[in-house]
N, C-alpha and C positions, 0 to 999 in steps of 0.2 A: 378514478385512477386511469391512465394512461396506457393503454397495453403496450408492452415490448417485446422484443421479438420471442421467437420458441427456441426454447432450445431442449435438447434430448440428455436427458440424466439417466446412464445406462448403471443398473442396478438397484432402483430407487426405493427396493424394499430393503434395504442392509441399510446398517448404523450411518454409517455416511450420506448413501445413497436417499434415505428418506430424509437427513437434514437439511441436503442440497433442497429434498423438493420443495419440505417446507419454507425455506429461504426463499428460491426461484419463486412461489406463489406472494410470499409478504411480498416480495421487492416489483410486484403486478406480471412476472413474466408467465408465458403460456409455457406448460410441460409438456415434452412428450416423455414419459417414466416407463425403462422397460423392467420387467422381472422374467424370468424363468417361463411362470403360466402364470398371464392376467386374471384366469379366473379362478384363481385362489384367493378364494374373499377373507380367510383369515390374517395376509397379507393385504390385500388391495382395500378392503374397507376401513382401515385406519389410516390409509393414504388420503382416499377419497372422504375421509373426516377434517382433513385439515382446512383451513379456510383458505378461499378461491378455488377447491380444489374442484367443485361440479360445475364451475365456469372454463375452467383454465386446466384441466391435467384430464391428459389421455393416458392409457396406460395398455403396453402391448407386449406380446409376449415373446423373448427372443435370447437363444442361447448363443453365446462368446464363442463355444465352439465350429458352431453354423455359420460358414461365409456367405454374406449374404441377408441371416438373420435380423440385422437391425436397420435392412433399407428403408422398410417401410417409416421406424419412428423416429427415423433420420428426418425423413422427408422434409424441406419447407425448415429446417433447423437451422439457427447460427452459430450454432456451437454445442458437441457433446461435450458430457462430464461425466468420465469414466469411473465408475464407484464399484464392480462388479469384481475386480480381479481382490478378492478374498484369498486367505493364506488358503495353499493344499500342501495336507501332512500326509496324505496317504496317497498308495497307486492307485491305479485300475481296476486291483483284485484286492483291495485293502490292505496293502505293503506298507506299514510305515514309513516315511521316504526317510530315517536314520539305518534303515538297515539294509538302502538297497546299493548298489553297485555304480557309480556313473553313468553309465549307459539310462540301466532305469530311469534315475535321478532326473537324468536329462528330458528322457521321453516324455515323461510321466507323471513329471512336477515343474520342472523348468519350461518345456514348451507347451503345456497348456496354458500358461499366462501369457507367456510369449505370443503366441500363435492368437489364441482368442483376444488379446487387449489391438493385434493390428489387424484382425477381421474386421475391429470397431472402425477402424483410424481408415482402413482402405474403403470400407461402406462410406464414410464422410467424406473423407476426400473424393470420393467419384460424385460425391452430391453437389458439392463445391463448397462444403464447410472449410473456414481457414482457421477455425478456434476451439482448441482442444484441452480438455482438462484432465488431470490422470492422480487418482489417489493410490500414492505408492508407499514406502513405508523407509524408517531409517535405517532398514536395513541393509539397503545399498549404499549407507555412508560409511560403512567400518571398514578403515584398509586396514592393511596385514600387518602395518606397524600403526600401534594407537598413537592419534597426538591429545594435547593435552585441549585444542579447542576446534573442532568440525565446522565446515563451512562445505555448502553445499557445491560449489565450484571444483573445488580441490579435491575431493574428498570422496573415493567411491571404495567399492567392498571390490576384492578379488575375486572374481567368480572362481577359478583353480583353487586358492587357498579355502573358498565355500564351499567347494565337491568335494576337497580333501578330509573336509570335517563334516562331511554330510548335509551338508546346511542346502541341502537344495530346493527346501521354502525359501530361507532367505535370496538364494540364489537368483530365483526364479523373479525378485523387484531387482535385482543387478541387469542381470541380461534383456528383463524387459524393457528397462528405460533406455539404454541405449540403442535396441531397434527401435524404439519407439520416435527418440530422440533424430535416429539419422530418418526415418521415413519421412517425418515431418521436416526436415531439411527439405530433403529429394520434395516434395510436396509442397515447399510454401503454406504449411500450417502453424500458424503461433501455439506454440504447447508448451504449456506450466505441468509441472510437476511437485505435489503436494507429497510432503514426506512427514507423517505423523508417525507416535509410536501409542502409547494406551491413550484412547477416546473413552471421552467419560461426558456424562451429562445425563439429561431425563431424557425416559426414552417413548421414542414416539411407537411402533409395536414394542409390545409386550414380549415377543422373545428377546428385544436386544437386552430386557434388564435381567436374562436367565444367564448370559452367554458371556464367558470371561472372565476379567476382574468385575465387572458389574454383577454377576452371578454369582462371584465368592464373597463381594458387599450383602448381599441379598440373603446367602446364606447363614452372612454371619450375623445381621438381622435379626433371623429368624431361629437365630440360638447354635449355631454349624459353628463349627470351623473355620480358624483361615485356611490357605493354599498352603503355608509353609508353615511348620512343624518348627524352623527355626528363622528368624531373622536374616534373609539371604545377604552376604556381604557385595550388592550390587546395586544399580541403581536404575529407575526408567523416567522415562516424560512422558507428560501428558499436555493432554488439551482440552476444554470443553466441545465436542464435537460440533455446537450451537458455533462456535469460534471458527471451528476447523471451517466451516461452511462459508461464513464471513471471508477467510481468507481467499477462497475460491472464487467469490465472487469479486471482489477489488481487484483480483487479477484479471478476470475474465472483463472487469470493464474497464480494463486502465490499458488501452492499446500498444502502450509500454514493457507490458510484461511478460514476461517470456521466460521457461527457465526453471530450475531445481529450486523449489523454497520448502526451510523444517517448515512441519509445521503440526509444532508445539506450543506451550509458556514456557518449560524450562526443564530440567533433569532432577532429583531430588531422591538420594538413597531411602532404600526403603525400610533403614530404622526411622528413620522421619516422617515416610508416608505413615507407619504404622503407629507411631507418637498421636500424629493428627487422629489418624483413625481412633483411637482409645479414650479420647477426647468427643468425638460422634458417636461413637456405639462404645459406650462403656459398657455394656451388660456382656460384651461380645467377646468371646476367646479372643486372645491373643500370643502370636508364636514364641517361642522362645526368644530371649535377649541376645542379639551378636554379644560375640564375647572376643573377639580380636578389633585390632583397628581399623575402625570404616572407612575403607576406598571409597576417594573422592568422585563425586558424581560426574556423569558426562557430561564433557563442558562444550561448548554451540556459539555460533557465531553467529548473530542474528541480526545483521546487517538487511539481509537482503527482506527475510518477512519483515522483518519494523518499516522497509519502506515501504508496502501495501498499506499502512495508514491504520491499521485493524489494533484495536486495544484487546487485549487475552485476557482472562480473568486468572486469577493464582491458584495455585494449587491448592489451598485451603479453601477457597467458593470451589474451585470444582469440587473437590470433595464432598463439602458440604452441601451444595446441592443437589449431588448427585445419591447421597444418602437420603436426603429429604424426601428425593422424587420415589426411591425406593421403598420409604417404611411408607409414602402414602400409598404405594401399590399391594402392599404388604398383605 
């Protein structure tokens, strides 16, 4: 195999973070992987299990908040792949950020992704990285009036109308991409942005199959519950995270691209997710039946991922594999 250059996957022990690494090592590239603290072996030794990974992945320890933090695994890189900025729902002093005040909201949820995802992007660009990658989420595409199909171009969340309604998790992927967006202007860095919503897949640690919708799979498995009590009358997308990865990288080598991309397969009410599921795990509670008419799922414009070239697998393999990988950890 050919080695190719290094590049830095900041976050590398989170759902994303460890699928990029495993990708960056198949596809021969050398890692630098940061996490929080490298010598946390109950993280880093299922990293450094993957293959290539005691030839080709360093792993160093460095927080988002820290300017300055990620020079070192910068170093000698051609490009970060931001994976770190994870939803925050609470403050400082464990405030739920639905019950704080704006100001809070702002401080406390909103500019710590802010702040720590351009700690990243300023460490890089002083190194002379020009290729940036950023896992942000769909919740910067909802404006204030729904339309009937989102496109990544058109299409952003109000940050006012998300302080309004407390949403300063979500807020907090609004405000960051557009600093993000203009830095790398001012900077001359190519930066994609990846916008997924539920990541599914087999998980490479073992907490990501505890955490989430994968954790309410797992639960229900194992004889639990679902999350809802009744059929919500809503809808979500998904990806296989193994996908979400692929996507990253055909951008990252396709010197074309640039720019906001979903990145999902598709949207799918979740009477139908939980159809499928009943069908996988028949032994497994199931929530009550909606009993009004099902709102139409979110509709998406996928213009722009379809031209990365990357085939998605449907909602039924993700599922279905993503149960599979579940009762064999069972």
């Amino acid at each position: 195999m050919t080695l190719k250059q290094t590049i830095c996957i900041a976050g590398a022990s989170g759902l994303v973070g460890a699928n990029l690494t495993k990708a960056a090592l198949e596809r021969g590239y050398r890692v630098n992987g940061t996490l929080r603290d490298s010598n946390d072996t109950d993280k880093t030794q299922h990293l450094f299990a993957l293959p290539g990974a005691a030839e080709r992945l360093q792993l160093f320890s460095a927080d988002m908040g820290n300017a300055g933090a990620f020079d070192e695994a910068l170093t000698g890189a051609d490009a970060v792949f931001i994976a770190c900025l994870i939803p925050t729902y609470f403050g400082l002093e464990g405030k739920p950020a639905r019950h704080m005040e704006d100001g809070q909201g702002h401080n406390e949820i909103v500019m710590l992704t802010v702040d720590g995802c351009l700690n990243i992007l300023k460490s890089a660009s002083a190194k002379g990285i020009k290729n940036a990658l950023i896992c942000s989420s769909t919740s910067s595409t909802n404006p204030k009036q729904p339309v009937a199909k989102k496109n990544e171009i058109d299409h952003w969340s109000d940050q006012a109308h998300q302080y309004a309604q407390k949403k300063y998790t979500s807020a907090a992927k609004t405000v960051m991409e557009r600093a993000a967006i203009e830095f790398a202007e001012q900077r001359k860095i190519r930066l994609s942005i990846f916008l997924p919503t539920l990541m599914l897949g087999p998980a490479i640690l073992p907490d990501h199959a505890r955490q989430g919708f994968q954790g309410m799979l797992k639960k229900m498995i194992e004889g639990g519950g679902p999350r809802h009590q009744q059929i919500p009358n809503d809808s979500t997308s998904m990806i296989n995270v193994q996908d979400l990865a692929s996507l990253f990288f055909a951008a990252y080598e396709n010197e074309d691209a640039h720019g906001r991309y979903f990145g999902m397969f598709e949207s799918w009410h979740y009477q139908d997710i939980y159809a499928e599921l009943e069908k996988l795990i028949p032994e497994a509670e199931m929530p009550e039946p909606l009993l009004e008419t099902a709102l139409p799922p979110t509709g998406f414009d996928f213009t722009r991922r379809d031209s990365l070239g990357v085939s998605l697998s449907s909602i039924p393999t993700i599922l279905r594999q993503t149960v599979a990988s579940l009762r064999g950890n069972s």
